[in-house]
C-alpha atoms as one frame of an Amber mdcrd trajectory, in Angstrom:
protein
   0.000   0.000   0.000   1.371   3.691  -1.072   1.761   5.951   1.825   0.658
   9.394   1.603   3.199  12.346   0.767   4.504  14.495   3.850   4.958  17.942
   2.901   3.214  21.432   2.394   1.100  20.277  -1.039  -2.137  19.481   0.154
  -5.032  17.795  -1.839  -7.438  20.540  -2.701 -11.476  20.308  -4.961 -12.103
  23.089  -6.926 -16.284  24.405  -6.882 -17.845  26.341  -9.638 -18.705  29.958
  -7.951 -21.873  29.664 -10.677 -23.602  26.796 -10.525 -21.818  25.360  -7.420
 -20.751  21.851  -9.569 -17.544  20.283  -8.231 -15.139  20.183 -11.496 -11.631
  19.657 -10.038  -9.151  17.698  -7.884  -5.660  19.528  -7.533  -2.873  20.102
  -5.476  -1.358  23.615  -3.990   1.174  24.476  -1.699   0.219  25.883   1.000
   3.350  27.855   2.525   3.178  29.460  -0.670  -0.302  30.479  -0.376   0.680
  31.821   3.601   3.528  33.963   2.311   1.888  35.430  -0.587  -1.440  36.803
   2.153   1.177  37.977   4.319   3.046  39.883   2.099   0.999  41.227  -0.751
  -2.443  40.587   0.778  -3.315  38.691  -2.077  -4.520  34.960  -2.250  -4.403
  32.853  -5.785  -7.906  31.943  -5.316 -10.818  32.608  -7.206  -9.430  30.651
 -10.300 -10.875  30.427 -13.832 -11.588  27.161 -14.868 -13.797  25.369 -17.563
 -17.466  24.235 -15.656 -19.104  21.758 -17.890 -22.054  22.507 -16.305 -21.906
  25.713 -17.333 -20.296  25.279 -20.693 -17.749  28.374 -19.979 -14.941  29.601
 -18.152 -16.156  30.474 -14.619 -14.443  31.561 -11.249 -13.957  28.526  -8.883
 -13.161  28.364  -5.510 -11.502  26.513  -3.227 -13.175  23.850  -1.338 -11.383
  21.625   1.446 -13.732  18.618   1.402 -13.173  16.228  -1.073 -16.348  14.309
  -2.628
């Protein structure tokens, strides 16, 4: 059985803002994420992805539970 990677990158979904669909399974770093609020203010979420719900690019968010 695999064991699960140690480290800052943690498993992340990705929700349509629109129609609230879940799209998207990724990865970020999240020390990265923590340095970039703390020094610009700024955080790399909203993205915009493809919803095939909605047939267009759309904002999505990040969501922490997994489905």
């Amino acid at each position: 059985m695999a064991k699960a990677k140690k480290g800052p990158r943690q498993p992340i979904g990705l929700q349509c803002s629109v129609c609230k669909a879940f799209g998207y399974v990724s990865t970020y770093n999240k020390n990265n994420e923590l340095l970039k609020k703390q020094t610009s203010g700024e955080s790399i979420f909203p993205i915009n992805k493809y919803c095939k719900v909605c047939r267009k690019r759309t904002p999505h968010r990040l969501m922490k539970k997994l489905k």
